[in-house]
FIVOMAR-328607 format. One line per field, with one value per residue (C-alpha): residue number from 1; residue in one letter; x, y, z. Coordinates in Angstrom, 2 decimals, padded with zeros to 5 digits. Example, Ala and Ser with C-alpha at 12.3 -4.5 7.8 and 13.67 -1.06 7.14 Angstrom:
! residues 2
i = [1, 2]
aa = [A, S]
u = [012.30, 013.67]
v = [-004.50, -001.06]
w = [007.80, 007.14]
! end
This chain:
! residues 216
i = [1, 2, 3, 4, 5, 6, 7, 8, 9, 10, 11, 12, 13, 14, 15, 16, 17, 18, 19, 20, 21, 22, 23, 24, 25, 26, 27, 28, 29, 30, 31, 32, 33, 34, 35, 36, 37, 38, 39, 40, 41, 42, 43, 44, 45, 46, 47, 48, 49, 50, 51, 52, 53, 54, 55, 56, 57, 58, 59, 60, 61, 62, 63, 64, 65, 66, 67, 68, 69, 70, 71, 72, 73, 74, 75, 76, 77, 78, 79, 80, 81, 82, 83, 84, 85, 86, 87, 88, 89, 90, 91, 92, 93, 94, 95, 96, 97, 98, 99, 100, 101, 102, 103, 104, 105, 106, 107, 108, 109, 110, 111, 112, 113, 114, 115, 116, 117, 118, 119, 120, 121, 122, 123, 124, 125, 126, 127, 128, 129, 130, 131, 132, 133, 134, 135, 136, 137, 138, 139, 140, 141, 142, 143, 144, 145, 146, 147, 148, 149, 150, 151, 152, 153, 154, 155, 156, 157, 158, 159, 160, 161, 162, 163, 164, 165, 166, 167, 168, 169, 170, 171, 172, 173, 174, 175, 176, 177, 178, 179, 180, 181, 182, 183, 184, 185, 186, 187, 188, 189, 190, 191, 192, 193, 194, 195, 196, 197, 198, 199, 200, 201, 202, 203, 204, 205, 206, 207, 208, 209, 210, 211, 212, 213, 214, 215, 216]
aa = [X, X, X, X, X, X, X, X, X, X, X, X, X, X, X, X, X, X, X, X, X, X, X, X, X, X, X, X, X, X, X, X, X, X, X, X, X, X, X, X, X, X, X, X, X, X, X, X, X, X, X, X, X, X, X, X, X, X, X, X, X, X, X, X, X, X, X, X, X, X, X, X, X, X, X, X, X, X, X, X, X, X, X, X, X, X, X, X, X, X, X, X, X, X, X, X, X, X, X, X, X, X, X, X, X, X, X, X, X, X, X, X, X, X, X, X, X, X, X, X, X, X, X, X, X, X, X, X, X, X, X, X, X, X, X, X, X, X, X, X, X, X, X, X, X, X, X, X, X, X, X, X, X, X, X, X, X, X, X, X, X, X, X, X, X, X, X, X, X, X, X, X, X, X, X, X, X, X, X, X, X, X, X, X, X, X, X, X, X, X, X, X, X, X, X, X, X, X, X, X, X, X, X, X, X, X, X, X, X, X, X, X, X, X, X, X]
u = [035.79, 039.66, 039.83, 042.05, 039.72, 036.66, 038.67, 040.01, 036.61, 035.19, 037.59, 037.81, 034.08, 033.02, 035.20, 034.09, 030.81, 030.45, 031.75, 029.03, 026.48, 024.44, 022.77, 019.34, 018.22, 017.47, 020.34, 021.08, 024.40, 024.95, 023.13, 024.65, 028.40, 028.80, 029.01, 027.36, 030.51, 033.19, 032.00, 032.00, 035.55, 036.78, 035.03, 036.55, 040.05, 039.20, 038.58, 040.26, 042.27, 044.66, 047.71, 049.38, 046.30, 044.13, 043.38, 047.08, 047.73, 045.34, 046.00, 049.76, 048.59, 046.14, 048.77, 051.37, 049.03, 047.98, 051.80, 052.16, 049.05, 049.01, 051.76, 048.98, 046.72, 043.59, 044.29, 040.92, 040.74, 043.57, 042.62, 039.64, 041.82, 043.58, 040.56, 039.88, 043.10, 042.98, 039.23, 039.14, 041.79, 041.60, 044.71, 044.22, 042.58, 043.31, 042.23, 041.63, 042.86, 040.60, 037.63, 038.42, 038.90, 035.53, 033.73, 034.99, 034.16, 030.81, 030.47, 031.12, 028.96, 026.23, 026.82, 026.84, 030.16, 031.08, 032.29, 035.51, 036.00, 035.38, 037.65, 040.22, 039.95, 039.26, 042.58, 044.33, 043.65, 044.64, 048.12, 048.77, 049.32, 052.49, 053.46, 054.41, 056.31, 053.18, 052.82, 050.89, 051.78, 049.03, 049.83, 053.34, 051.74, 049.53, 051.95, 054.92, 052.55, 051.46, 054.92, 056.33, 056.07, 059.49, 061.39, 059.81, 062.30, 063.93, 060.84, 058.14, 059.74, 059.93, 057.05, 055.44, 057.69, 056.01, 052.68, 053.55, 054.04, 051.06, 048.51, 050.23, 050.50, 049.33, 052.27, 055.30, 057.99, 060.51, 057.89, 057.11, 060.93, 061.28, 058.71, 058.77, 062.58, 061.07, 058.77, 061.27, 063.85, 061.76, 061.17, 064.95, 066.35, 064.27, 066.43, 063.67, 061.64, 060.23, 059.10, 058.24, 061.55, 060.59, 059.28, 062.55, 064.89, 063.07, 062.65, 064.60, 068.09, 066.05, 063.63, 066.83, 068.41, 065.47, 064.98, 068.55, 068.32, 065.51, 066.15, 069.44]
v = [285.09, 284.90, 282.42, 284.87, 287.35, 285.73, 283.90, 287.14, 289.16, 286.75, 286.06, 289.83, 290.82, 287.91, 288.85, 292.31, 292.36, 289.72, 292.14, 294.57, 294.66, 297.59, 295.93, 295.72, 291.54, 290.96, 293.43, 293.07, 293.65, 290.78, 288.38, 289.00, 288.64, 292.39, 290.86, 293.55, 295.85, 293.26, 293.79, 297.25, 297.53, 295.19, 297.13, 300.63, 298.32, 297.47, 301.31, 302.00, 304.77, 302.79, 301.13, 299.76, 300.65, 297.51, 294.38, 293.08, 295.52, 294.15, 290.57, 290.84, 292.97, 290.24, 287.33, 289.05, 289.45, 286.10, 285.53, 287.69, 289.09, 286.93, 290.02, 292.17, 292.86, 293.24, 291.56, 291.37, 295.37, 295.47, 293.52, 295.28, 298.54, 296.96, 296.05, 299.91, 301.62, 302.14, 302.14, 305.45, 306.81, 309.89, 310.54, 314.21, 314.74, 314.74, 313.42, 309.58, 308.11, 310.28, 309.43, 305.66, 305.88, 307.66, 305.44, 302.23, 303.93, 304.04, 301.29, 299.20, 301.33, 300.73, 296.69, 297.17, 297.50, 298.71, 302.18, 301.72, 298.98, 301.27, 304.22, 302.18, 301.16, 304.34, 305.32, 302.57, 303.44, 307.31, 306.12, 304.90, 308.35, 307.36, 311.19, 309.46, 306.92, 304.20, 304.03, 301.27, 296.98, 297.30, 300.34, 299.05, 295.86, 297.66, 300.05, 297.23, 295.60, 298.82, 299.24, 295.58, 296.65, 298.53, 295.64, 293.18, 291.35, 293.02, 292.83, 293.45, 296.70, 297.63, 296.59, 298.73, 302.14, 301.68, 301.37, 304.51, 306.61, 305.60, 306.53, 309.85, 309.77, 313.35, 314.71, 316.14, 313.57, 316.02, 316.83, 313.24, 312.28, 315.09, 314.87, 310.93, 311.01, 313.22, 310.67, 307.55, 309.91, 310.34, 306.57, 305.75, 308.05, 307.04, 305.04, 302.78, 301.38, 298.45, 298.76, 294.85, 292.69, 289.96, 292.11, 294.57, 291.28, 290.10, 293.65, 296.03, 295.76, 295.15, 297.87, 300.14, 298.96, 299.49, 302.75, 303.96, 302.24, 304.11, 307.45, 307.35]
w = [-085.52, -084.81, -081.67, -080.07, -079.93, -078.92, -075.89, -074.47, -074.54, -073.32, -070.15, -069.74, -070.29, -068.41, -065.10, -065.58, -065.79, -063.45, -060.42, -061.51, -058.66, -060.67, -064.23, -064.17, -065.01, -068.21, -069.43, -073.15, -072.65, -070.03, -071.56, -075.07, -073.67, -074.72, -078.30, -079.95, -078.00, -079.25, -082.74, -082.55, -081.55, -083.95, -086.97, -085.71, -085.75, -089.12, -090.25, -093.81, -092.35, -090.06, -091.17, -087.53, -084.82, -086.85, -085.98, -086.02, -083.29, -081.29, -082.21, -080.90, -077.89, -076.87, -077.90, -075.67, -072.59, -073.06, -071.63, -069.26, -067.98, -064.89, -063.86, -063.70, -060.44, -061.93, -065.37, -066.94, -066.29, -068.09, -071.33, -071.06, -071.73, -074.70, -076.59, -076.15, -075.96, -079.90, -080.44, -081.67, -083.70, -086.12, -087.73, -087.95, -084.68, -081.24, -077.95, -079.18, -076.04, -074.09, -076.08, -076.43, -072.54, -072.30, -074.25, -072.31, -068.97, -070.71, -072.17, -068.78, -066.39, -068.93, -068.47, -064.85, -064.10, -060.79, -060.70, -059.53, -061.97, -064.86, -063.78, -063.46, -067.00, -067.95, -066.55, -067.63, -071.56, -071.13, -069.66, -072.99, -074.08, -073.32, -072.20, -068.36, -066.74, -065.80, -062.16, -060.97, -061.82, -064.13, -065.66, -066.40, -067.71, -070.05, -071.54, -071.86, -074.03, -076.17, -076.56, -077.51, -081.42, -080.35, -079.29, -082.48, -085.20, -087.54, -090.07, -087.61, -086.62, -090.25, -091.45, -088.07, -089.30, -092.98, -091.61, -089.10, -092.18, -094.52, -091.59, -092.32, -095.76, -096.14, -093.90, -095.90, -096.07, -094.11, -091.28, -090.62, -090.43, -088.04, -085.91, -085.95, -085.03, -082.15, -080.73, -081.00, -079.43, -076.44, -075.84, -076.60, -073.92, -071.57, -068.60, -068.67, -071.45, -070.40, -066.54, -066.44, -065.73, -067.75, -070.67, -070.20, -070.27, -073.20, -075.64, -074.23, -076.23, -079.51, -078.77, -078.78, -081.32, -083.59, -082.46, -083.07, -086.62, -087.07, -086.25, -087.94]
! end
């Protein structure tokens, strides 16, 4: 088990769960750490048809809150909503962060998770739709980190683009330039792309940079 994950589901299911005032004693769930959950996620991370939403995503999501999720206001809610912000993806479908937010909402009130606990996670994975400007601290804090692959090194960045474009391998070549130019477009006009000032100090000017490189 890679240390890093096993110390941050821990610290995040343990703070959860342990606010929960509705689990039954005895609960499976509780008494099992919600391994039997952390496995799950990590094998749907490991599915053959992801290239960047794997494991490594995770890994530098959880790294990167490691640093700076003492910004957050409720941080273990929100590494609770990156272990599940990519849990289900389907290339070809739609609505993964609505089911991935679903299924954590589930997954928590089953543990005995106070309501309110779990809609806020809930709400925290949809907001990485990233189709808004993230409201709340934690929001902000949550989608900075989603979207730190932007700012990465030169190779990171590259290496993230390449992986981009074999999970959709079976679109045309000219569609995916296209429509990917769209989507980087949208981040690099936005006034602000990092809503964090010590993640915007830190990414921001590489993050466009990349992007312009990128779209060409």
């Amino acid at each position: 088990m890679n240390a890093l994950f096993e110390r941050s589901w821990q610290r995040a299911w343990s703070a959860l769960v342990g606010t929960g005032t509705d689990a039954p004693p005895g609960d499976t769930l509780r008494t099992r750490d919600g391994q039997a959950l952390r496995d799950e996620l990590l094998a749907r991370y490991a599915e053959p048809q992801r290239k960047y939403h794997t494991r490594q995503h995770l890994e530098e999501c959880l790294a990167l809150f490691d640093e700076v999720g003492g910004l957050a206001a409720h941080p273990a809610e929100v590494e609770m909503a990156l272990w599940f912000h990519d849990a289900i993806y389907d290339v070809k479908g739609s609505g993964n962060e609505e089911r991935s937010a679903d299924w954590a909402h589930e997954a928590l009130l089953a543990a005995g998770v106070a309501r309110d606990i779990a809609d806020r996670v809930r709400q925290l994975v949809l907001v990485t739709k990233h189709d808004g400007v993230p409201a709340s601290v934690d929001e902000q804090v949550l989608v900075d980190i989603d979207l730190a692959i932007l700012g990465a090194e030169r190779p990171r960045f590259d290496e993230y683009e390449r992986q981009i474009r074999d999970e959709y391998g079976y679109v045309p070549g000219f569609l995916f330039r296209r429509k990917r130019r769209q989507i980087l477009r949208t981040f690099l006009d936005r006034p602000v792309l990092y809503s964090t000032p010590a993640l915007r100090e830190r990414l921001d000017a590489r993050a466009r940079e990349n992007l312009r490189r990128a779209i060409g």
